[in-house]
ChimeraX commands (.cxc) that place a marker at each C-alpha (Angstrom):
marker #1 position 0.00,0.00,0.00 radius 0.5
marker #1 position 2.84,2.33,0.60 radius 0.5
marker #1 position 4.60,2.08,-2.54 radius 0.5
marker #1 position 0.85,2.84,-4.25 radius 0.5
marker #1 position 0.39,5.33,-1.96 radius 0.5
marker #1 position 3.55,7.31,-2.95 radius 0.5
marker #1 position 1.76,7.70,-6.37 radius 0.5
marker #1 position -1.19,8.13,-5.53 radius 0.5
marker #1 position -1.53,10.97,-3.28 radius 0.5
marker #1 position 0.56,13.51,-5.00 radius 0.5
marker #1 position -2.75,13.63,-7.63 radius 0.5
marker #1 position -5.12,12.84,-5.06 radius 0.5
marker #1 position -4.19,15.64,-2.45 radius 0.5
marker #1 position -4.44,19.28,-3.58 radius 0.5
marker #1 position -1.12,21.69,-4.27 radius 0.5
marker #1 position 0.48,22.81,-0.99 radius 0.5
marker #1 position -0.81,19.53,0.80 radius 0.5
marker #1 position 2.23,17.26,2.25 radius 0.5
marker #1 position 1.76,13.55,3.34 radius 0.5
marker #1 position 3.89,11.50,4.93 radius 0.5
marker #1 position 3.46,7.99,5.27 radius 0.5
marker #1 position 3.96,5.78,7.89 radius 0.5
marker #1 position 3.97,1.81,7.76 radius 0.5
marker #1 position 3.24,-1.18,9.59 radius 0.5
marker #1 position 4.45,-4.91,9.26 radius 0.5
marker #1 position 0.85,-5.85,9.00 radius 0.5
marker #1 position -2.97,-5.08,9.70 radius 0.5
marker #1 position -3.23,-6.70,13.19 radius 0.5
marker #1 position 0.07,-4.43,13.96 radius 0.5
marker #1 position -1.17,-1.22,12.71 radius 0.5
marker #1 position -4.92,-2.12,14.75 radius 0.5
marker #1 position -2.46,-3.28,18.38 radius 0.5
marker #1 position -0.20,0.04,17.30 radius 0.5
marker #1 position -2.99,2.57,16.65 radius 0.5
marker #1 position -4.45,3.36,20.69 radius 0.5
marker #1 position -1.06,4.32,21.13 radius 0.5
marker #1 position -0.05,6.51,18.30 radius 0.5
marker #1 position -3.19,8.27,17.91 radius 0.5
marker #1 position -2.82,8.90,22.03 radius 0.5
marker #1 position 1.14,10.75,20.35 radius 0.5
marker #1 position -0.76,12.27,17.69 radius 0.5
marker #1 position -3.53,14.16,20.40 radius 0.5
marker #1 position -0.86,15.19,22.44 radius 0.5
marker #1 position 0.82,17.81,19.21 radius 0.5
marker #1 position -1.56,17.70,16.58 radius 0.5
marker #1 position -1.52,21.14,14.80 radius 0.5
marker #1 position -4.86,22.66,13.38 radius 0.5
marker #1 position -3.45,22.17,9.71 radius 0.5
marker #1 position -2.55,18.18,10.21 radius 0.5
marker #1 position -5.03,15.23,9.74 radius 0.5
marker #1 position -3.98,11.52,10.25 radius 0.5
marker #1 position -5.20,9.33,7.72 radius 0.5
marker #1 position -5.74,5.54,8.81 radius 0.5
marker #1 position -5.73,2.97,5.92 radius 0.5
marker #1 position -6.61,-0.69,6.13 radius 0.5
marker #1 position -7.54,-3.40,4.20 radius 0.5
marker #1 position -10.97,-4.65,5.05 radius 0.5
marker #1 position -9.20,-8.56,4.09 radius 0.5
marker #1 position -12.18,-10.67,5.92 radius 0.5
marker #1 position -13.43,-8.22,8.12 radius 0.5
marker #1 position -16.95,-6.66,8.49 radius 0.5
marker #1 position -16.45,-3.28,7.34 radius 0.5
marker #1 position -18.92,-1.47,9.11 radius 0.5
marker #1 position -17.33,-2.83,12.58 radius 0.5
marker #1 position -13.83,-2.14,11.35 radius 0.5
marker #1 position -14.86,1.38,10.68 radius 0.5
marker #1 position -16.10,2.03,14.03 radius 0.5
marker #1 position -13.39,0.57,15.98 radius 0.5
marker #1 position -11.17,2.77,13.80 radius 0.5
marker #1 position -13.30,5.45,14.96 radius 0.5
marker #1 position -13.56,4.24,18.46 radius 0.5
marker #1 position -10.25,4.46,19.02 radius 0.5
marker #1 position -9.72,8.46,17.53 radius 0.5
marker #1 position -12.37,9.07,19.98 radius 0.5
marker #1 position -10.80,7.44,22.79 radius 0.5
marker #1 position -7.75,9.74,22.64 radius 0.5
marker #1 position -10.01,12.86,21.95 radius 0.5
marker #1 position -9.49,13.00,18.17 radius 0.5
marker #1 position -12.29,13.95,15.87 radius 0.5
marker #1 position -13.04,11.03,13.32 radius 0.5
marker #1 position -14.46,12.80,10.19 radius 0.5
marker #1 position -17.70,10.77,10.54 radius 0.5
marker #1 position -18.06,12.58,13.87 radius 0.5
marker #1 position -17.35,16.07,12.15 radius 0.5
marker #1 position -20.96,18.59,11.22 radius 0.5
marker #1 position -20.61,19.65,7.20 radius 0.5
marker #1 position -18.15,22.63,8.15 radius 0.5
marker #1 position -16.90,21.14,11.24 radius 0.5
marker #1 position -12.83,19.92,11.85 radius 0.5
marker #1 position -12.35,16.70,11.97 radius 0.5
marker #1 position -8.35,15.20,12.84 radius 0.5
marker #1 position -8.69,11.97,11.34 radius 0.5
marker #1 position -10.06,10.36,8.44 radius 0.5
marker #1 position -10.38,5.98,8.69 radius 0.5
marker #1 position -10.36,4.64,5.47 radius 0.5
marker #1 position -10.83,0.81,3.99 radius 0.5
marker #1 position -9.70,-0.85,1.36 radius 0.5
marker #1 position -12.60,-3.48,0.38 radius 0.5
marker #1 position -11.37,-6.18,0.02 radius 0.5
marker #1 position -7.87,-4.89,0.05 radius 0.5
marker #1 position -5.70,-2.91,-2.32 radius 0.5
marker #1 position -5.63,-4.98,-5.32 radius 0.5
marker #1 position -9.51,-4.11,-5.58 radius 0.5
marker #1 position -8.13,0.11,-6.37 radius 0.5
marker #1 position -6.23,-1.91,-9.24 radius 0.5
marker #1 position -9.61,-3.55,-10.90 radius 0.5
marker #1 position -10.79,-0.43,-10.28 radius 0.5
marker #1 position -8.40,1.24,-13.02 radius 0.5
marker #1 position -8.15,-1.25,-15.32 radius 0.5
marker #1 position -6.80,0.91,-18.04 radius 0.5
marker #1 position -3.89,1.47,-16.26 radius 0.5
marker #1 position -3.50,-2.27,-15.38 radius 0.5
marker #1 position -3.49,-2.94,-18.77 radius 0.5
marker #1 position -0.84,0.02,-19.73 radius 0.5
marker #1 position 1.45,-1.39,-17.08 radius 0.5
marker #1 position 0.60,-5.05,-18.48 radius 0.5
marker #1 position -0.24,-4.58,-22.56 radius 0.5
marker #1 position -0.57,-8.03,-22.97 radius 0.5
marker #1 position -3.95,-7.89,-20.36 radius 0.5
marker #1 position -7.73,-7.95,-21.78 radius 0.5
marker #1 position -9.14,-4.32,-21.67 radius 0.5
marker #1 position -12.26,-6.21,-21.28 radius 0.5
marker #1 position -11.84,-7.62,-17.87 radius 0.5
marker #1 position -14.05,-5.33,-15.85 radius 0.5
marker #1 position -17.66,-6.37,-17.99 radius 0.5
marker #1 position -16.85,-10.33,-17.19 radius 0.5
marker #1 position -19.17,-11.64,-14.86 radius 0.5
marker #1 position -17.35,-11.81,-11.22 radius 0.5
marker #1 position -15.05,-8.26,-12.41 radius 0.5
marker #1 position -18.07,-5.65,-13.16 radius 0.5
marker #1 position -17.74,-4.45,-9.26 radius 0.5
marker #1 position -14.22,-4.14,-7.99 radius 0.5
marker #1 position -14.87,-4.16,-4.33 radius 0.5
marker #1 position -17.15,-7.35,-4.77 radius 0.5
marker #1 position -14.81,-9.37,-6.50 radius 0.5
marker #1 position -14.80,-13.32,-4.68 radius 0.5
marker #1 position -12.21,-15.49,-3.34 radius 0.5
marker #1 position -9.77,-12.79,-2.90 radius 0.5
marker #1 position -8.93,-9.15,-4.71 radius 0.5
marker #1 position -4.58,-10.04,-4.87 radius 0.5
marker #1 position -5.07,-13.78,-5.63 radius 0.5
marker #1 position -7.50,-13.02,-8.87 radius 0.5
marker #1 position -5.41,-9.89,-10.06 radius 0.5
marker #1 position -2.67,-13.05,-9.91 radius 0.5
marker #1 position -4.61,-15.44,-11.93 radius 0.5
marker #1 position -5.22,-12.63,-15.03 radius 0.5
marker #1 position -1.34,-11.50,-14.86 radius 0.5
marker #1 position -0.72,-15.20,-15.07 radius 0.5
marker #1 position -2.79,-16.00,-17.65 radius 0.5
marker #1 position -1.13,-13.81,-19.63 radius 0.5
marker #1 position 2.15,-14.57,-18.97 radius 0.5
marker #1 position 3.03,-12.18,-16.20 radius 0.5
marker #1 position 4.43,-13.22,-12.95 radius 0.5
marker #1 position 4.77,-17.14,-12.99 radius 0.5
marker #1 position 6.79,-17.07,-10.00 radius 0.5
marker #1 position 3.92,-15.57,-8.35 radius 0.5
marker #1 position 2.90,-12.20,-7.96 radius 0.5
marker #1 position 5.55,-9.31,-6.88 radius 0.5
marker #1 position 3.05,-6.88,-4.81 radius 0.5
marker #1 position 5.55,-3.83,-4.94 radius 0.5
marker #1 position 6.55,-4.34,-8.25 radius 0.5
marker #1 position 2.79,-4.50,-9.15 radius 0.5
marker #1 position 2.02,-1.85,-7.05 radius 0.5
marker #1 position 4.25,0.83,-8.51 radius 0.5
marker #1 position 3.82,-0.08,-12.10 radius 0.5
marker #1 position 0.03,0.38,-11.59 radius 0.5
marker #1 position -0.44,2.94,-9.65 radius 0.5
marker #1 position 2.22,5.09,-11.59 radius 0.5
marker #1 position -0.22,5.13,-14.05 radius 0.5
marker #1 position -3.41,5.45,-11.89 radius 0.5
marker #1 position -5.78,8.38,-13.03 radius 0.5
marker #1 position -7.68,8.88,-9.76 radius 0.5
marker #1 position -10.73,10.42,-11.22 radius 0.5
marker #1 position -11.43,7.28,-13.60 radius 0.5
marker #1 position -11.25,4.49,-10.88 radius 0.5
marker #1 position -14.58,2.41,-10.82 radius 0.5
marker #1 position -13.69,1.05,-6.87 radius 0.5
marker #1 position -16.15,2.50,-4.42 radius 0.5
marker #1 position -13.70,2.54,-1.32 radius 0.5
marker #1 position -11.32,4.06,-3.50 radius 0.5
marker #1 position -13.89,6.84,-4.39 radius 0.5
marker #1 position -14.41,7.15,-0.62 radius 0.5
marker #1 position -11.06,8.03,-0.04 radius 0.5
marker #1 position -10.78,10.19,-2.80 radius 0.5
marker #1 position -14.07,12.16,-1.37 radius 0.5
marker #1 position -12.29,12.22,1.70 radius 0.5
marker #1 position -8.87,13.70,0.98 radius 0.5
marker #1 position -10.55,16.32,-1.37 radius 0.5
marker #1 position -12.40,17.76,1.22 radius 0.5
marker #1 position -8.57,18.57,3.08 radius 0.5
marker link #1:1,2 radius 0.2
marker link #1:2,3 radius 0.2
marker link #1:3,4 radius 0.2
marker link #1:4,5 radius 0.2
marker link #1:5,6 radius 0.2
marker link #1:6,7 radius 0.2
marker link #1:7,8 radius 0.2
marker link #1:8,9 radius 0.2
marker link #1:9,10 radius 0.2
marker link #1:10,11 radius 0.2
marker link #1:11,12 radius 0.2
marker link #1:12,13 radius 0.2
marker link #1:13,14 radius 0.2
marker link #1:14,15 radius 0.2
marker link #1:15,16 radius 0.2
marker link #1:16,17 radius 0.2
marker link #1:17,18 radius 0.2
marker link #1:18,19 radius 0.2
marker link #1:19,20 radius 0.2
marker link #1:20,21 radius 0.2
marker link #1:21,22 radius 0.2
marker link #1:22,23 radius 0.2
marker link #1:23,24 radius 0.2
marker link #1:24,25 radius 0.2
marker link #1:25,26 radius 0.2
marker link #1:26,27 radius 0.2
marker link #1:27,28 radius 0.2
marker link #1:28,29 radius 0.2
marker link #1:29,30 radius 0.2
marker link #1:30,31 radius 0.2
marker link #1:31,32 radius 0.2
marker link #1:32,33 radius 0.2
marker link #1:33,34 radius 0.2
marker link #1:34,35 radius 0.2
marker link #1:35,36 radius 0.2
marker link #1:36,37 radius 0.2
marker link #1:37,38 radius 0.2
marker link #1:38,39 radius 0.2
marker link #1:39,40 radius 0.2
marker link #1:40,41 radius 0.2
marker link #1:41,42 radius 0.2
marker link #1:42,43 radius 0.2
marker link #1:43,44 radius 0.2
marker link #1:44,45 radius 0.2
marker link #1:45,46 radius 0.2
marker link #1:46,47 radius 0.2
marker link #1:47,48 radius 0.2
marker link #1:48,49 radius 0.2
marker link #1:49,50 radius 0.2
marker link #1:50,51 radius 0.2
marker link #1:51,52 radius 0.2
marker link #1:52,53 radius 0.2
marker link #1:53,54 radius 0.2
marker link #1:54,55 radius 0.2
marker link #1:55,56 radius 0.2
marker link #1:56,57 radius 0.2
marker link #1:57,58 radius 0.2
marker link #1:58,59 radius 0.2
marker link #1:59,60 radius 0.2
marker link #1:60,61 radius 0.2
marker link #1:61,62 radius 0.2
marker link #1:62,63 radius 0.2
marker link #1:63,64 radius 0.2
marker link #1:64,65 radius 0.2
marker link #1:65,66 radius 0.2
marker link #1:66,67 radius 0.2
marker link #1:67,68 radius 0.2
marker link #1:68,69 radius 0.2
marker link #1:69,70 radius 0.2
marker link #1:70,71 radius 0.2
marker link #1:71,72 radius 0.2
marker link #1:72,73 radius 0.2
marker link #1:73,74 radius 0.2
marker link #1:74,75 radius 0.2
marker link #1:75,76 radius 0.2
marker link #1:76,77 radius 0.2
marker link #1:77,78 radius 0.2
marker link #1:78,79 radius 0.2
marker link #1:79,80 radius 0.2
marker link #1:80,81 radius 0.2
marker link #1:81,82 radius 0.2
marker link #1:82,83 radius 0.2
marker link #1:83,84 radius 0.2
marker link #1:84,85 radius 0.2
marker link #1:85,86 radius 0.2
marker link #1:86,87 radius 0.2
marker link #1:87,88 radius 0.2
marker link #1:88,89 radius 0.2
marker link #1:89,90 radius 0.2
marker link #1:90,91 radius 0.2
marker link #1:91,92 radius 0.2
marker link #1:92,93 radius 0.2
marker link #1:93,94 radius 0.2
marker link #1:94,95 radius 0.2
marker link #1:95,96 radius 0.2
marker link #1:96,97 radius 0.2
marker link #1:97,98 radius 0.2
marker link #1:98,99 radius 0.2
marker link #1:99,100 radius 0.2
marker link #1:100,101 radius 0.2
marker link #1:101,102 radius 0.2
marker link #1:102,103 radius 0.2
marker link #1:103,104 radius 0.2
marker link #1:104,105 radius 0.2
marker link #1:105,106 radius 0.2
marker link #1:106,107 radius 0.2
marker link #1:107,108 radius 0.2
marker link #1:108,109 radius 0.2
marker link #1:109,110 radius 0.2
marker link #1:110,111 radius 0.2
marker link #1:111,112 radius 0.2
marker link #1:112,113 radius 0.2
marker link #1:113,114 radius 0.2
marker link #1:114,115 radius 0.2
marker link #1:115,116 radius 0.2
marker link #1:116,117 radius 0.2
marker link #1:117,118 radius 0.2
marker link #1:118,119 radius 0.2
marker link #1:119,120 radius 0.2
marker link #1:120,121 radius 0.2
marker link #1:121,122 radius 0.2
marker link #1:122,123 radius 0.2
marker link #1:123,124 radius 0.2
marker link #1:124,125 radius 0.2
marker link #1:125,126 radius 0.2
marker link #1:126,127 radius 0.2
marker link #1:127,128 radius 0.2
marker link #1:128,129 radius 0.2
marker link #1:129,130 radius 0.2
marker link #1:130,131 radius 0.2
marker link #1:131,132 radius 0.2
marker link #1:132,133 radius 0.2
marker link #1:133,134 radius 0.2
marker link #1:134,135 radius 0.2
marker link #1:135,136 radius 0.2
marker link #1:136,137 radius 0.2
marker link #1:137,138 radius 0.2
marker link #1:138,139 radius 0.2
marker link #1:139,140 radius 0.2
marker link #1:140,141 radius 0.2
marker link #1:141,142 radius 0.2
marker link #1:142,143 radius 0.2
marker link #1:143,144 radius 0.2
marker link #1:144,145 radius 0.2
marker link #1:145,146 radius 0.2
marker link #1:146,147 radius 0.2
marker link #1:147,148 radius 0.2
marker link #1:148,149 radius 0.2
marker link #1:149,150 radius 0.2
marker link #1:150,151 radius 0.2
marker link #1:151,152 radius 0.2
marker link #1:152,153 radius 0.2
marker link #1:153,154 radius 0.2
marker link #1:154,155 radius 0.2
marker link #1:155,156 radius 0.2
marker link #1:156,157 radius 0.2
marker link #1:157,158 radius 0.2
marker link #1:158,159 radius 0.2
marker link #1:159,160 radius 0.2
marker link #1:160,161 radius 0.2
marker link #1:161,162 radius 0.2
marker link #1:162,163 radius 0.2
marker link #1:163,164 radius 0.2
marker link #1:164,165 radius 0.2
marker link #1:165,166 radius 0.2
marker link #1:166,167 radius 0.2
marker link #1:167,168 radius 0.2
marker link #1:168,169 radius 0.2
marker link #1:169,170 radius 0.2
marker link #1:170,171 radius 0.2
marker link #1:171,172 radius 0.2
marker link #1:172,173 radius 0.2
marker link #1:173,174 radius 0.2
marker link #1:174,175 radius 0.2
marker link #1:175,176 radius 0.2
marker link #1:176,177 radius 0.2
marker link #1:177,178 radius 0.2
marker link #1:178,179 radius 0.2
marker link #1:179,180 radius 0.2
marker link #1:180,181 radius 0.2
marker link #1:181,182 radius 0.2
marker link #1:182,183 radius 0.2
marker link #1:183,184 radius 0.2
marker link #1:184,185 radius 0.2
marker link #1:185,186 radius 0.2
marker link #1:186,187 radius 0.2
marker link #1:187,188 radius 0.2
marker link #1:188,189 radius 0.2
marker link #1:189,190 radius 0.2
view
């Protein structure tokens, strides 16, 4: 996610807005990690800052993922943006990727298939690919089977590698994902 991440928020964030990332070994580290850096981040926050949290969903109910998220901003006296009135300041957005970030890939598919030429640009009508979020038995493993199927990655699937060659080539306004679009909502409202 980070290496996607570094391309994908200098075109989702406007001019004059700075991110820096920071990363975890894995989901149940970042959720064990979180109480405690949020509980840092309360104590110096500035005005101008907001944390953005960003998980994969994986097998998770989202709903309850979102409100722990949000539980746990509260529980350090941070405003969660779902807590925040229309003009009110929120500190920190939560955000999920359904069913993790491999589903912001299907999403694009155009730029999928400029990374990979070789891939069908007629992926995303088949039956089980029309909704990227939706997409059974695991977002990463299918993206593998396509590559594969067209000769990419027979060794099995190099996330990073993947991840930068897509999302260099990501056009944020064009991507079909719903929890993609929720983030981009989000960070246009900063």
């Amino acid at each position: 996610m980070e290496v996607a991440l570094q391309h994908l928020l200098p075109r989702l964030l406007r001019e004059g807005i700075r991110a820096e990332l920071r990363q975890f070994q894995c989901k149940s580290e970042l959720l064990k990690q979180l109480p405690q850096r949020l509980a840092g981040y309360a104590q110096w926050l500035p005005d101008t800052a907001v944390v953005l949290v960003l998980v994969d969903r994986d097998d998770e109910d989202c709903l309850a993922l979102k409100a722990q998220l949000d539980a746990m901003a509260r529980a350090v006296g941070l405003v969660p943006r779902s807590d925040a009135t229309p003009k009110g300041r929120f500190q920190v957005i939560n955000r999920i990727a359904i069913e993790e970030l491999e589903a912001w890939f299907f999403g694009d598919w155009p730029a999928v298939c400029a990374a990979y030429p070789k891939m069908p640009d007629t992926l995303p009508r088949r039956a089980g690919f029309r909704d990227p979020d939706a997409i059974a038995g695991g977002t990463w493993e299918a993206l593998e089977r396509e590559l594969q199927r067209k000769g990419y990655f027979k060794q099995g699937l190099r996330k990073l590698e993947l991840a930068r060659e897509v999302a260099s080539r990501m056009d944020p306004a064009r991507n079909r994902s719903t929890s993609f679009g929720y983030l981009r909502t989000a960070l246009a409202q900063l």
